[in-house]
C-alpha positions as a Markdown table, in Angstrom:
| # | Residue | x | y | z |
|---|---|---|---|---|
| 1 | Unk | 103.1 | 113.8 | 121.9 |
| 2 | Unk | 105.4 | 116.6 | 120.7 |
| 3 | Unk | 105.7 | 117.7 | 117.7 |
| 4 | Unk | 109.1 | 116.2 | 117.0 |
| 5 | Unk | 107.7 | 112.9 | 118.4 |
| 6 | Unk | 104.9 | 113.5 | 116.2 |
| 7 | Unk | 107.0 | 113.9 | 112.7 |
| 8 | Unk | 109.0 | 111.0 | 113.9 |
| 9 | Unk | 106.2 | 108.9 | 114.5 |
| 10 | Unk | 105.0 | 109.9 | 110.7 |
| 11 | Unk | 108.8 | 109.5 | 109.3 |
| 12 | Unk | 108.6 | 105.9 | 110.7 |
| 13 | Unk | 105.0 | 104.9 | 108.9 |
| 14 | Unk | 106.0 | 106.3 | 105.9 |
| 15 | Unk | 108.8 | 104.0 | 105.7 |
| 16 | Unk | 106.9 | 101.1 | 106.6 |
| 17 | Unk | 104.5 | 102.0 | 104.2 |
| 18 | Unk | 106.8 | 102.0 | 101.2 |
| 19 | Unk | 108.4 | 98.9 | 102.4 |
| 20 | Unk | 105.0 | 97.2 | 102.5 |
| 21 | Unk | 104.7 | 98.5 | 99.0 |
| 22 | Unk | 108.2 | 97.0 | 97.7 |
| 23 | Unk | 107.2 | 93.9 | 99.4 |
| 24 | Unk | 103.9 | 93.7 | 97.5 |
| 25 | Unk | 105.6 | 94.6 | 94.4 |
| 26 | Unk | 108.4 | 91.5 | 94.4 |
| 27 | Unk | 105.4 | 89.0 | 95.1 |
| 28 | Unk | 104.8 | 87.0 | 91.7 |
| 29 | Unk | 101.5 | 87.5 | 91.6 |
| 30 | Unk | 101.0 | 91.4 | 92.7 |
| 31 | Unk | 97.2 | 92.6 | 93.9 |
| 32 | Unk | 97.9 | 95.9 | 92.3 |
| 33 | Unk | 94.5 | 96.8 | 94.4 |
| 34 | Unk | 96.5 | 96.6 | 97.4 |
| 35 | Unk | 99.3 | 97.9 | 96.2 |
| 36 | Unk | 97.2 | 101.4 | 95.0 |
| 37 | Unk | 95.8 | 101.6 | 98.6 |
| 38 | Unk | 99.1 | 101.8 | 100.0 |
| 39 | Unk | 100.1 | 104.1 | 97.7 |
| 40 | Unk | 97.4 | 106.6 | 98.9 |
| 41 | Unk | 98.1 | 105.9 | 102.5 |
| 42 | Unk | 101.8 | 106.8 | 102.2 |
| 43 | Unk | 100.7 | 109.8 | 100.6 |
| 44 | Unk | 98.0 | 110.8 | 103.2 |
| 45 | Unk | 101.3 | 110.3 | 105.7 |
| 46 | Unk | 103.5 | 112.4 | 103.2 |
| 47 | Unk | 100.5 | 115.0 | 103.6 |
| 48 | Unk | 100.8 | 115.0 | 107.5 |
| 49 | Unk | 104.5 | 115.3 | 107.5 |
| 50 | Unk | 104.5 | 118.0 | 105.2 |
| 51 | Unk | 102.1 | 119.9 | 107.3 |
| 52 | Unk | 103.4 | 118.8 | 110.5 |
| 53 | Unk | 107.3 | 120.2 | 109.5 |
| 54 | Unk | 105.8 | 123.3 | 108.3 |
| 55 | Unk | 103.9 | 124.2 | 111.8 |
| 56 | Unk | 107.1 | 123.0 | 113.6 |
| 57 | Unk | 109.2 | 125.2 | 111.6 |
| 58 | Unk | 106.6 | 128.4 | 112.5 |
């Protein structure tokens, strides 16, 4: 995979991620458990994007 294929790829889960997370969060009855879990993975993603844009910019 290139590395623009590569950010795209981790643009694409990031969104889905915080769309899982607004989805989660209009539910009546919210499992905050699985809404903190999301949380971290989106930011594990942000993580990987960030360092993925840096070595692409280099």
């Amino acid at each position: 995979m290139t590395t623009e294929g590569h950010i795209a790829a981790l643009e694409r889960r990031h969104q889905e991620l915080d769309r899982e997370i607004q989805a989660e969060m209009q539910r009546r009855i919210q499992d905050d458990m699985r809404i903190s879990a999301l949380k971290r993975r989106k930011l594990v993603v942000k993580d990987e994007l960030t360092k993925a844009k840096g070595a692409a910019a280099h």
